[in-house]
N, C-alpha and C positions, 0 to 999 in steps of 0.2 A: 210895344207900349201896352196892349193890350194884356200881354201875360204878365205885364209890372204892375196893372190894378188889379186883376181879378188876384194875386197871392196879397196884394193889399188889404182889398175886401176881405178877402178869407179869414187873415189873421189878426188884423186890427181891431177886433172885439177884446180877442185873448189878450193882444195888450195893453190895451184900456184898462182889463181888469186885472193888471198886474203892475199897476203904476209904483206899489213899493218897492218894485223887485229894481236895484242898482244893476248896470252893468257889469260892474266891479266885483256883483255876487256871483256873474256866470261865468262858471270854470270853463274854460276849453279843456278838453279831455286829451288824451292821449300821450302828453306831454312827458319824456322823459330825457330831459340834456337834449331840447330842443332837436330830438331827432326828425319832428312832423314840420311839414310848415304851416303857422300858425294862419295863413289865409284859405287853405284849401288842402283838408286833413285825409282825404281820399287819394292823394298824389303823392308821388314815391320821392320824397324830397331828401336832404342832406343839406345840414346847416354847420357851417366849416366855423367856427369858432376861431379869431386870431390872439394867439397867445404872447402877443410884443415879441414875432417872428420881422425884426424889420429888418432882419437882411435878405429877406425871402420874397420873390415875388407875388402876386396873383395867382399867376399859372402853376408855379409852385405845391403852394396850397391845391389848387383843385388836381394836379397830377395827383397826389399825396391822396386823396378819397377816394381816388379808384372810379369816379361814376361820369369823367370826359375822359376822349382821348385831344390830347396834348402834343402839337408838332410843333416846332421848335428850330429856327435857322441857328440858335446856342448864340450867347453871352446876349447881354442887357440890350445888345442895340440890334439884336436878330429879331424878325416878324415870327408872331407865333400864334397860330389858328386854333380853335377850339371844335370838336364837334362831340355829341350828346348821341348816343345810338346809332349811330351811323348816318345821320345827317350830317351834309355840309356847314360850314364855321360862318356862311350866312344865313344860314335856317337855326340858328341862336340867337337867342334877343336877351341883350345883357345889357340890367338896368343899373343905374345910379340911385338907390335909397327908391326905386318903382318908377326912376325917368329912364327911357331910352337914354343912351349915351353912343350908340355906333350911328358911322356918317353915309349920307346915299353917294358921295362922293369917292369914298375911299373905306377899306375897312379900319374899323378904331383898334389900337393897341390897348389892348385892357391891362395891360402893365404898366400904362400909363398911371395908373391908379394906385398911391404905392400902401403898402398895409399898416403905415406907422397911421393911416385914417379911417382903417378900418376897422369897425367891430364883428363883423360874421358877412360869411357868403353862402347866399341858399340858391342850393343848385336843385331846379324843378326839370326831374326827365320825362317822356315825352310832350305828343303836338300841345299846347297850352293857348291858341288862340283864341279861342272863347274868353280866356281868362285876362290875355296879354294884349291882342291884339296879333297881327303880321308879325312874320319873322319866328315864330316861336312853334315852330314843327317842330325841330328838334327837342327841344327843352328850351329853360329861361335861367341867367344867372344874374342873381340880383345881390349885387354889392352894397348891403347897410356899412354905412358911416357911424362912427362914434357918437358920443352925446355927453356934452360936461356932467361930471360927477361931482367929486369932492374938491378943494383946491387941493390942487399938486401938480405937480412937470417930472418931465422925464427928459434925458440927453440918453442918445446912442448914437453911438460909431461901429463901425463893420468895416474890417479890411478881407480882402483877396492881396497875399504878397504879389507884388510886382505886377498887378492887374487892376482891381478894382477899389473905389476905396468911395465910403459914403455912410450916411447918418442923417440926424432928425435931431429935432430938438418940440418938445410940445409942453404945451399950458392948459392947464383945470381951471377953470373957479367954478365954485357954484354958491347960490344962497338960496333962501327960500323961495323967491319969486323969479330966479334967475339963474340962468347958465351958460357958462362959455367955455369952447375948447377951440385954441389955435394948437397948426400942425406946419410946420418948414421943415421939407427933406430935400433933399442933395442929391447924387450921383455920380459918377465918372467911373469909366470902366474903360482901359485903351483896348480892350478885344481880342489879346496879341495872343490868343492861346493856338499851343498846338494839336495839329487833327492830325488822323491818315489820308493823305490823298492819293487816292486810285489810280491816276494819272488817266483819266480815263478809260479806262478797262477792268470794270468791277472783275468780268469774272477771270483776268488773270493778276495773281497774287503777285509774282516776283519782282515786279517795278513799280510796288505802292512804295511811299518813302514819307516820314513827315516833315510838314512845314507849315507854317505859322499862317494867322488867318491874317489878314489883309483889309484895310481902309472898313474895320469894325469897329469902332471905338463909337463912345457913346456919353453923354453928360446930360443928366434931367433937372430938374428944378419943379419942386411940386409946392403948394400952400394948399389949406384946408382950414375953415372957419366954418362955427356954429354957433351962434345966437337961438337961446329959447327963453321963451318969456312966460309964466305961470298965470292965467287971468283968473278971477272970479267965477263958479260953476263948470272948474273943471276944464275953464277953455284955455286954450294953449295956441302963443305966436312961435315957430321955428324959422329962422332965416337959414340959407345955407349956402357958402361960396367956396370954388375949387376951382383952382388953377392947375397944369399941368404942361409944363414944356416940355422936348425931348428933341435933339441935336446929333446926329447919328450920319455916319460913315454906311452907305448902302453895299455891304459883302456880295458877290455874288457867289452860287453856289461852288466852284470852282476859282482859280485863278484865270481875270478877266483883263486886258485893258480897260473896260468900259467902266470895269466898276473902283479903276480907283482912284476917282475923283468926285463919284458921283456920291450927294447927299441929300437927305431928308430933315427937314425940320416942321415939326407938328405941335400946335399951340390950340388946347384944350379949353376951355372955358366955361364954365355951368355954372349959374345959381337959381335958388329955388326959394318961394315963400310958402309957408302953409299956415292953415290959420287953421283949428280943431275948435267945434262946436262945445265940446264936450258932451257931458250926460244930458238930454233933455226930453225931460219930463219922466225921464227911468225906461225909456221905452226905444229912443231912436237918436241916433247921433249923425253927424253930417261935418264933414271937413272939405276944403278950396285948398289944392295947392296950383299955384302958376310959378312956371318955371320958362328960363331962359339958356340955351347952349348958340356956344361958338365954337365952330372949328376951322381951323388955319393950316394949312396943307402943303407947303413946299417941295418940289423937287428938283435940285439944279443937278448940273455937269459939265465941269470943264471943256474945252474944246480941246481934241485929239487928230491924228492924220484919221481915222477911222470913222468918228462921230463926230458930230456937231455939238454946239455947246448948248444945254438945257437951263430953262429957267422957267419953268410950270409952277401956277399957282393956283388952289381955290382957299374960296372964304366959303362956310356954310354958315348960316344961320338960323337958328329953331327955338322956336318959341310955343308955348303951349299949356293950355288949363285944365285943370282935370276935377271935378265936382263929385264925392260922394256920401252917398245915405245909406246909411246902416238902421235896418229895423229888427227890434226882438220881439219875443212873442213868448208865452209859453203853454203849453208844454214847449220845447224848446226850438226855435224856429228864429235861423236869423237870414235875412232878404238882403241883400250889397247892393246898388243899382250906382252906376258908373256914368259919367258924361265927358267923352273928352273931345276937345278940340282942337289942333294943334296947325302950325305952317312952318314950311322950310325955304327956305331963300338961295342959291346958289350960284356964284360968281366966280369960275373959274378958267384956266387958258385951254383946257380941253374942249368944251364947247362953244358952240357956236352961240348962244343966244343968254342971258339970264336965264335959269328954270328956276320958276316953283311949285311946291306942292301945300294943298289946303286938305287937312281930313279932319272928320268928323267922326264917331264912334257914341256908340252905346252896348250897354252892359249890364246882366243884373244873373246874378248867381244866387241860390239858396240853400242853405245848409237846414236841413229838415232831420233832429235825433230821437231815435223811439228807443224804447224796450230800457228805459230809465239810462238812456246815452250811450247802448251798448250798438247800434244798427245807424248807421247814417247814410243819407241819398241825398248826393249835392248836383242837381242840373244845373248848366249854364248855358250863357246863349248868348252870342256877342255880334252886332250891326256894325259892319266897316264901310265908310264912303271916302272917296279922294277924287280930286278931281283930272285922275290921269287914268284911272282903273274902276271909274265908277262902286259900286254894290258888292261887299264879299260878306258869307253868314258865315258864322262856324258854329260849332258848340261843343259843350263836353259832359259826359253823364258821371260821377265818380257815386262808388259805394263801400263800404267796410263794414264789417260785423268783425266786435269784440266776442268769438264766442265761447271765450274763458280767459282766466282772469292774464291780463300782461300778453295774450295771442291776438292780432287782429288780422282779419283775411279784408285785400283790399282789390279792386278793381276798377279800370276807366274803360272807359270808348271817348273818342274824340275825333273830330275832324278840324283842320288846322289850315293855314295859307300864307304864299309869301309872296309880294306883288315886285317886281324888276325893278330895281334901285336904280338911280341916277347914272352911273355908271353902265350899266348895262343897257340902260333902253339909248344912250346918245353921245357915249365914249368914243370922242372919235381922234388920236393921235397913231401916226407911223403904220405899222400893220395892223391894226386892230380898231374894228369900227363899232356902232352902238347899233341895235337894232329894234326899232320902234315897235315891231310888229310883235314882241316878245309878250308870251300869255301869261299868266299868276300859276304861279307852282301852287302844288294841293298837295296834300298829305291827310290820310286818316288810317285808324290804329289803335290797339285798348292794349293795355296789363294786367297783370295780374299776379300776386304773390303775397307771401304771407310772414307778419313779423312778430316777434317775439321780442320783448323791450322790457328790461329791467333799469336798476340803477347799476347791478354791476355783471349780465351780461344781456347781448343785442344779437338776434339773428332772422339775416331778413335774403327771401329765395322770390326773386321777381321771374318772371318769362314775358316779354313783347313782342311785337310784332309791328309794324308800320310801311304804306306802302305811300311810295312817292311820287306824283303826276308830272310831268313837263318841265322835267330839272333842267336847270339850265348851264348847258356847254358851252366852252371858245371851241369854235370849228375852222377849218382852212371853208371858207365860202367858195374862193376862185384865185388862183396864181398864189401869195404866201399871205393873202389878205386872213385876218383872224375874225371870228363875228361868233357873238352869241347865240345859242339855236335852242330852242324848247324840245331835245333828241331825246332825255335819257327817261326813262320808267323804272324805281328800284323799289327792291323790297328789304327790308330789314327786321332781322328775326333772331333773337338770343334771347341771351339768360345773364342775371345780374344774382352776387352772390355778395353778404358779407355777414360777416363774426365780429363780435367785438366781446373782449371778455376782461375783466376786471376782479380778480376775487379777492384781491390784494391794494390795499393803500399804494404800496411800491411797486406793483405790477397792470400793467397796460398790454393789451396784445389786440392787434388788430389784423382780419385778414381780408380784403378785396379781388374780386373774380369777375371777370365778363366775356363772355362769348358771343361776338356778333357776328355775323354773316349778313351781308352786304351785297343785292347782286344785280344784276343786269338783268330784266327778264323780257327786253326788247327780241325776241330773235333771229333778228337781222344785224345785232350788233355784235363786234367781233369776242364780245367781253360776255358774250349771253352765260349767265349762269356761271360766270367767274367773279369768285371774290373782288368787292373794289381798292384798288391799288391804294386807295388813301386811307382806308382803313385796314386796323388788326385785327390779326380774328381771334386769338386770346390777351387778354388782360390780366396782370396779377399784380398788387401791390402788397405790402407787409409792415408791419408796424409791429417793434418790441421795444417796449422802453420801461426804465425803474425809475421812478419819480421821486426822489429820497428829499428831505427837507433841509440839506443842506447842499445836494447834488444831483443832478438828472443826465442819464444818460442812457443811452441805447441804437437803435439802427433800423435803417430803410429799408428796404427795397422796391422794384421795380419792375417787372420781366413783360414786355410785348413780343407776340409772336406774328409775322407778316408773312404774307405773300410774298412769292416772286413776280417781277414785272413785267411787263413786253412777252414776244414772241418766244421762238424756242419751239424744239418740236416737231407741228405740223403746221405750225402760224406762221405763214407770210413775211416776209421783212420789205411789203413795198407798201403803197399808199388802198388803205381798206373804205370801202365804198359802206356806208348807209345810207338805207333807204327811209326816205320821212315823205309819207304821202306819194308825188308824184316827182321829186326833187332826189338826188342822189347826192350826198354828203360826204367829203372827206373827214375824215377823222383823224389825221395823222397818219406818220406811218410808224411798222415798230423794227424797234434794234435790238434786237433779240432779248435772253433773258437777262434781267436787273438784279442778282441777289439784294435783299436786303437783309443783312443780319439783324437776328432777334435782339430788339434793346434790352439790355442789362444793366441796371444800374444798382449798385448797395452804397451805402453813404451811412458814416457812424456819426452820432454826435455826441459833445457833453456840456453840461451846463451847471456853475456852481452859484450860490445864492448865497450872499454877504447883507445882513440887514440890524437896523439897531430899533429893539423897540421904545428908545427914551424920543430920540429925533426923528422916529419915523422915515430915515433914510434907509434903500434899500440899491443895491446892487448887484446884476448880474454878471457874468463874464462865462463869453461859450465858447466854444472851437467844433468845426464840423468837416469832417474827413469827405468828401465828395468823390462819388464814382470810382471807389478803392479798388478794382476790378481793372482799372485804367484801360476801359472797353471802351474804343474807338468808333462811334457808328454813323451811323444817317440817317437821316429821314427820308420818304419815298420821295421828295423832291430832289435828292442828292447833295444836300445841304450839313456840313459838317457836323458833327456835334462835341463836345468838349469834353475832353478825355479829363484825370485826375485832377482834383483842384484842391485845396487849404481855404477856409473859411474863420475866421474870429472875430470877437470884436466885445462889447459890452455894452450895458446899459445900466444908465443911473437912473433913480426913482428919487424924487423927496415932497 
């Protein structure tokens, strides 16, 4: 509080005496095709723009940028995890329009979210705590929503022959003082595609044979609504409601009994109020948004000779206000100061009792530009309270120099935190118990790289570094009981690469690269100074496409390169003892070596465009060739993934 008056004091003369000066006059810098994010211009962002890709997921799109990596149990109703440098896919904190949206119960399906309501997703890498709050070591993916435009609608349909079949239908209006846009999309996918199955014995080839995936199938039901309303001085009411179902057949990695009866069904719920102050007095702005989420969480299972019949439920509940002031100044000098508040309610069959959670936060960031906007130093500093984990600080220092014209060299330091979700501190079902004693993961870590950004070419050479305290493992505790343990200490250290080049109206080429190294520097652990098994340690992505005005077309690709798994060698194949403190820990045991073949995907597409400029009707009509290489693979959970596919479909515009 005290560092939020004294930069008050400081600068509140300067803007006194700039009361002419509009918000609306001050440019943000840097900006070219929304490559920066426009909250915090020293941090290595990526704003994925959706181009009415709606037969495309989420994850989709963000494999396609090259700057997560993306696992994947394949087709619509398989779980799919996210991590940002080699953080874990809960050390990601992925917002809805700046709300959390993932549950301390379970982790959320961010494909739940489908893209016929989206307008861009900005992917922020590294720790961001100071900025976000918890959860946000790795990085933050914040999914913007649409906003009515003009009046018009649009219908789309997308088929997969003999598999998937689904579509949207959405509505514009706008008028002067007002805007609305509704969104219904659909789903159904029966899953039935064919993989290689290893028969268990990755590394002998002669008795893989294919066959069809099993109790996969999947049906969604999405809506999405936006109400904004234009007031008097610039002030602005936005309402916002989103619903999400999803109805799914749970695959196991293999052919299981267990899994083919067993299902999931998850019912999403969120809406949100904001109300924007507008401009006032030319010098300071201030917006309330309060918002509300539900989540509904099922998992049942038939009864078998083998298992018992399941019917697990939770309800969560999360509600939460968030207050901020924006102050300008000039020379140019703008102050954020943040207040949020929030509670979470949870009602489910895995615990024993009600829990809930009450936190508290504050926040105040400042973006300070000299040298007539070419130099910028943005500190941050962020207050966490809850009442299960008391007091967490973070911050983050970010700085750039433009020091010639379209090159800026950028750099952070940050420290970051993430406090044991629901599920981990009191999950208590079958072999796998919750453990209260569990401490707050830590993470701190800076970048550093330099980018070059035109309108028609981009090139940007990052290097990182980040280490991470008291990650949290399932461990065998005693006999085949499971428990989470604060064991693992890692480091993560690469290099992020990309080109983007445009010299041509009809030519687009894009290249992405990443090198992570991921490692174990406990050691006493059996993994010291080995790659981690859930991460890749090269990344490549590829983008060529001809953009023509009556046709678009061109091609993907994809290439991850992995570790091998398990033992082999000189490693043991019985149960490995760590040591934490004065306690010896199982860790499993290993089965020797796991190849994982490196993923390869190429995939073509083509796109033709039919439009009238009397009726202003416009339609498109595409088809997309999928993993034309008909490369069979896995992911290190040994989770199928879906060989060659046919994609088509259209969309109408009026």
């Amino acid at each position: 509080m005290i560092f939020f008056l004294l930069f008050i004091l400081l600068f509140m003369p300067l803007s006194i005496s700039a009361k002419d000066i509009k918000i609306n006059d001050i440019e943000v810098i840097g900006q070219s095709e929304g490559e920066e994010n426009l909250d915090d211009i020293s941090s290595f962002t990526r704003i994925i723009k959706v181009k009415d890709e709606y037969n495309k997921k989420v994850t989709d799109l963000l494999e396609e940028s090259g700057v997560v990596t993306v696992l994947s149990t394949g087709s619509d109703s398989g779980v799919t995890t996210i991590s940002i440098r080699g953080s874990s896919s809960k050390q990601v904190l992925i917002l809805l329009d700046g709300i959390p949206i993932d549950s301390s119960d379970s982790q959320f399906d961010i494909n739940m979210i489908p893209l016929s309501s989206v307008d861009g997703i900005e992917v922020s890498r590294g720790g961001s705590s100071a900025l976000y709050g918890g959860k946000a070591m790795g990085g933050v993916i914040n999914i913007k929503t649409k906003k009515g435009s003009d009046t018009s609608g649009s219908i789309n349909m997308n088929l997969k022959p003999g598999q998937k079949v689904g579509g949207n239908v959405s509505l514009n209006f706008s008028k002067k003082f007002f805007s609305f846009i509704g969104i219904v999309d659909g789903l159904y996918n029966n899953g039935e595609y064919l993989y290689l199955y290893d028969n268990g014995t990755p590394n002998f080839k002669d008795d893989d044979y294919m066959t069809y995936r099993i109790n996969n199938d999947v049906w969604k039901m999405n809506s999405f609504f936006d109400f904004s309303f234009s007031l008097p001085k610039d002030m602005k009411i936005d309402f916002k409601f989103n619903e999400s179902f999803k109805d799914n057949g749970v695959s196991g990695p293999t052919y299981s009994i267990e899994y083919e009866t067993t299902r999931l069904q998850r019912l999403f719920l969120s809406g949100n109020l904001k109300f924007d102050f507008g401009n006032l007095n030319g010098y300071f702005t201030a917006d309330i948004l309060s918002y509300y989420k539900f989540d509904y969480f099922n998992y049942t299972r038939d009864k078998s000779d083998l298992f018992i019949a399941l019917d697990d439920k939770s309800y969560s509940n999360f509600f939460g206000t968030s207050t901020t002031f924006d102050f300008f100044s000039i020379p140019y000098n703008n102050i954020v100061a943040t207040f949020d508040i929030n509670g979470e309610f949870l009602d489910s069959d895995y615990y024993r009792e009600k829990l809930q959670k009450i936190a508290f936060s504050f926040s105040i960031k400042d973006d300070i530009l000299l040298l007539d906007e070419k130099l910028g130093f943005m500190p941050s500093f962020r207050l966490d309270w809850d009442n299960i984990f008391n007091v967490n600080l973070s911050g983050k220092i970010g700085l750039f120099y433009e020091f010639a014209p379209n090159f800026k060299l950028k750099h952070n330091l940050f420290t970051s935190f993430r406090n044991p979700d629901f599920m981990e501190l009191y999950f208590s079902y079958g072999t796998v118990v919750g453990n209260e004693d569990l401490k707050t993961e830590y993470a701190f870590g800076g970048d550093v790289g330099v980018l070059y950004n035109t309108q028609d070419f981009l090139l940007e050479a990052t290097v990182f570094v980040e280490f991470f305290h008291n990650l949290i493992a399932y461990t065998i505790s005693r006999g085949f009981i499971f428990k989470p343990q604060n064991l693992d200490d890692n480091l993560s250290l690469g290099f992020e690469g990309r080109m983007r080049f445009r010299p041509l109206s009809f030519l687009h080429f894009e290249l992405n690269y990443t090198f992570n190294y991921v490692f174990d520097v406990n050691e006493d652990s059996i993994y010291y100074l080995e790659q981690k098994i859930s991460q890749p340690l090269h990344k490549f992505s590829f983008l060529l496409e001809f953009p023509f005005k009556y046709i678009n077309f061109g091609t993907k690709a994809y290439i991850e390169s992995w570790m091998n798994i398990g033992g082999g060698g000189d490693k043991p194949n019985y149960y490995s003892m760590i040591k934490v403190g004065s306690n010896n820990i199982i860790d499993g045991y290993l089965l020797g070596t796991k190849i994982i073949p490196a993923k390869v995907m190429i995939d073509c597409f083509i796109k033709l465009y039919l439009f009238s400029p009397i009726t202003r009707f416009k339609a498109e009509i595409y088809i997309n060739f999928n993993n034309i290489l008909n490369r069979y693979s896995y992911d290190y959970r040994n989770y199928p993934l879906e060989g060659f596919n046919i994609e088509t479909g259209f969309t109408i515009k009026f």
